[in-house]
C-alpha positions as CSV (number, residue, x, y, z in Angstrom):
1,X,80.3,138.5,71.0
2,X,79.5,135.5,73.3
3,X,82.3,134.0,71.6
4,X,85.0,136.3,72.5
5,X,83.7,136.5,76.0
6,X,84.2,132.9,76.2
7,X,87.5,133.2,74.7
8,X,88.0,135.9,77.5
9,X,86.5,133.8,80.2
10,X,89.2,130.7,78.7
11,X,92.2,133.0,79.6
12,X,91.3,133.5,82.5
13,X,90.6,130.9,83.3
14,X,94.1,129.4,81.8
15,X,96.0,132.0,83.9
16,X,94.1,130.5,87.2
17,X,94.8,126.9,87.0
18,X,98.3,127.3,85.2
19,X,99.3,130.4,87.4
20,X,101.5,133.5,86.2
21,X,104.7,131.4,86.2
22,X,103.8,127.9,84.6
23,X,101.4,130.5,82.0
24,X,104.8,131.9,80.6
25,X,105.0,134.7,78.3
26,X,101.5,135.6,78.6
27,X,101.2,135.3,82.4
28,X,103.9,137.7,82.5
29,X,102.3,140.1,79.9
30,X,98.9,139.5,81.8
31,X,100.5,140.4,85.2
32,X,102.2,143.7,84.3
33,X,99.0,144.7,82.2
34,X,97.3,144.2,85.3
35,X,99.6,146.2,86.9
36,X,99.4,149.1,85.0
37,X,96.0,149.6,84.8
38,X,95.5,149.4,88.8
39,X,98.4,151.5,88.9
40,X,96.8,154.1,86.8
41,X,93.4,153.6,87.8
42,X,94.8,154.7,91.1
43,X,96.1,157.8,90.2
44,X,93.4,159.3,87.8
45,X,90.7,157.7,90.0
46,X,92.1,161.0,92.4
47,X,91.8,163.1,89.8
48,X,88.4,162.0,88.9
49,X,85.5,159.9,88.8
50,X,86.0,156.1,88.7
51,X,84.5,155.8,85.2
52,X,86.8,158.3,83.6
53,X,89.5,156.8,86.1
54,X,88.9,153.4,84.2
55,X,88.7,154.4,81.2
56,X,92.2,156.9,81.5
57,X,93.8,153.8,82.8
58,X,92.7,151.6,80.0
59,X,94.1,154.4,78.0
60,X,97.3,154.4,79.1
61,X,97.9,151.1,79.3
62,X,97.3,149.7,75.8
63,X,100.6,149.2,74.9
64,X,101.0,146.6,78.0
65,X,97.2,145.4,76.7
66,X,99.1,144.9,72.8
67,X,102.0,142.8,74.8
68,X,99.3,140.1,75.8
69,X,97.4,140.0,73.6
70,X,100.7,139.5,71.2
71,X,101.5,137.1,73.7
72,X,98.4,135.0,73.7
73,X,98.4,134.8,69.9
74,X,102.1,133.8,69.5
75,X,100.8,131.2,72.7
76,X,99.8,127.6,72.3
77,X,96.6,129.0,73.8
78,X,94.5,130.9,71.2
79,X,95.5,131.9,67.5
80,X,95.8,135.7,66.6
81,X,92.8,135.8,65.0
82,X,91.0,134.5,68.7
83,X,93.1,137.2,69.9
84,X,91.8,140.1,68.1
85,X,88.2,138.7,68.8
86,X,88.8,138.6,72.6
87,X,89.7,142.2,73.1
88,X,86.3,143.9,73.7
89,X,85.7,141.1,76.2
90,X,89.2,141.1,77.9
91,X,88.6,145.6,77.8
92,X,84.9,144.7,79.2
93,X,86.2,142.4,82.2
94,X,89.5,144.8,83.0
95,X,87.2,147.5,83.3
96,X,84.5,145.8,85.7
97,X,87.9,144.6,87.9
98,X,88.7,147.6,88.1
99,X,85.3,149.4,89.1
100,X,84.3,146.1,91.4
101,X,87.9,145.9,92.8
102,X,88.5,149.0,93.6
103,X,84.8,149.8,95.4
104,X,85.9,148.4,98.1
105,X,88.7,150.3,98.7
Protein backbone atom coordinates (compact mmCIF):
# COMPACT_ATOMS: atom_id res chain seq x y z
CA UNK A 1 0.00 0.00 0.00
CA UNK A 2 2.62 2.64 0.80
CA UNK A 3 4.07 1.63 -2.31
CA UNK A 4 1.35 2.49 -4.61
CA UNK A 5 0.73 5.67 -2.83
CA UNK A 6 4.17 6.59 -3.60
CA UNK A 7 3.79 5.49 -7.04
CA UNK A 8 0.60 7.84 -6.89
CA UNK A 9 2.40 10.65 -5.23
CA UNK A 10 5.39 10.07 -8.41
CA UNK A 11 2.59 10.92 -10.94
CA UNK A 12 1.78 13.54 -9.65
CA UNK A 13 4.26 14.74 -9.05
CA UNK A 14 5.56 13.93 -12.82
CA UNK A 15 2.40 15.81 -14.12
CA UNK A 16 3.55 19.07 -11.96
CA UNK A 17 7.10 19.54 -13.04
CA UNK A 18 6.59 18.19 -16.67
CA UNK A 19 3.10 19.96 -17.03
CA UNK A 20 0.00 18.46 -19.08
CA UNK A 21 1.68 19.32 -22.40
CA UNK A 22 5.42 18.20 -22.16
CA UNK A 23 3.60 14.95 -19.93
CA UNK A 24 2.07 13.76 -23.33
CA UNK A 25 -0.33 11.07 -23.57
CA UNK A 26 -0.83 10.69 -20.08
CA UNK A 27 -1.20 14.37 -19.21
CA UNK A 28 -3.83 14.44 -21.60
CA UNK A 29 -5.57 11.29 -20.23
CA UNK A 30 -4.85 12.76 -16.65
CA UNK A 31 -6.51 16.14 -17.67
CA UNK A 32 -9.78 14.96 -19.11
CA UNK A 33 -10.05 12.27 -16.17
CA UNK A 34 -9.95 15.22 -14.14
CA UNK A 35 -12.42 16.70 -15.97
CA UNK A 36 -14.90 14.33 -15.78
CA UNK A 37 -14.95 13.57 -12.39
CA UNK A 38 -15.34 17.45 -11.35
CA UNK A 39 -17.75 17.54 -13.99
CA UNK A 40 -19.76 14.79 -12.48
CA UNK A 41 -19.04 15.46 -9.01
CA UNK A 42 -20.80 18.69 -9.77
CA UNK A 43 -23.91 17.43 -10.93
CA UNK A 44 -24.59 14.42 -8.50
CA UNK A 45 -23.08 16.50 -5.63
CA UNK A 46 -26.87 18.41 -6.37
CA UNK A 47 -28.47 15.55 -6.28
CA UNK A 48 -26.92 14.37 -3.12
CA UNK A 49 -24.50 14.27 -0.57
CA UNK A 50 -20.84 14.94 -1.41
CA UNK A 51 -19.71 11.38 -0.45
CA UNK A 52 -22.17 9.68 -2.71
CA UNK A 53 -21.49 12.67 -5.15
CA UNK A 54 -17.75 11.33 -5.15
CA UNK A 55 -18.22 8.21 -5.26
CA UNK A 56 -21.15 8.52 -8.46
CA UNK A 57 -18.45 10.59 -10.15
CA UNK A 58 -15.80 8.13 -9.66
CA UNK A 59 -18.30 5.81 -11.09
CA UNK A 60 -18.91 7.33 -14.11
CA UNK A 61 -15.71 8.21 -14.93
CA UNK A 62 -13.73 4.93 -15.01
CA UNK A 63 -13.51 4.55 -18.46
CA UNK A 64 -11.45 8.11 -18.58
CA UNK A 65 -9.71 6.58 -15.14
CA UNK A 66 -8.79 3.10 -17.67
CA UNK A 67 -7.41 5.76 -20.43
CA UNK A 68 -4.58 6.90 -17.89
CA UNK A 69 -3.90 4.56 -16.37
CA UNK A 70 -3.38 2.68 -20.03
CA UNK A 71 -1.51 5.69 -20.63
CA UNK A 72 0.91 5.65 -17.74
CA UNK A 73 1.65 2.00 -18.38
CA UNK A 74 2.34 2.18 -22.12
CA UNK A 75 4.51 5.63 -20.63
CA UNK A 76 8.15 5.75 -19.99
CA UNK A 77 6.95 6.57 -16.54
CA UNK A 78 5.76 3.42 -14.71
CA UNK A 79 5.25 -0.20 -16.14
CA UNK A 80 1.64 -1.79 -16.19
CA UNK A 81 2.19 -3.74 -13.48
CA UNK A 82 3.01 -0.15 -11.22
CA UNK A 83 -0.01 0.89 -12.87
CA UNK A 84 -2.46 -1.60 -11.58
CA UNK A 85 -0.79 -1.14 -8.15
CA UNK A 86 -1.37 2.63 -8.12
CA UNK A 87 -5.03 2.65 -8.60
CA UNK A 88 -6.44 2.52 -5.06
CA UNK A 89 -4.04 5.32 -4.29
CA UNK A 90 -4.73 7.40 -7.48
CA UNK A 91 -9.04 6.52 -6.55
CA UNK A 92 -7.97 7.52 -2.79
CA UNK A 93 -6.37 10.99 -3.85
CA UNK A 94 -9.19 11.78 -6.71
CA UNK A 95 -11.59 11.33 -4.13
CA UNK A 96 -10.05 13.58 -1.33
CA UNK A 97 -9.58 16.38 -4.39
CA UNK A 98 -12.71 16.14 -4.95
CA UNK A 99 -14.20 16.38 -1.27
CA UNK A 100 -11.24 19.10 -0.25
CA UNK A 101 -11.67 20.92 -3.57
CA UNK A 102 -14.88 21.25 -3.81
CA UNK A 103 -15.54 22.43 0.21
CA UNK A 104 -14.80 25.42 -0.62
CA UNK A 105 -17.06 26.08 -3.11
Amino acid sequence: MIRSFAIAGSFALTLALCGHAEAGEAGTRHAAWQGCLNSNFGIQSRLTGRMLAADAALRACREAEQAYLDALASSPLVDAEEAVQARPALVARARGWLLGRRASL
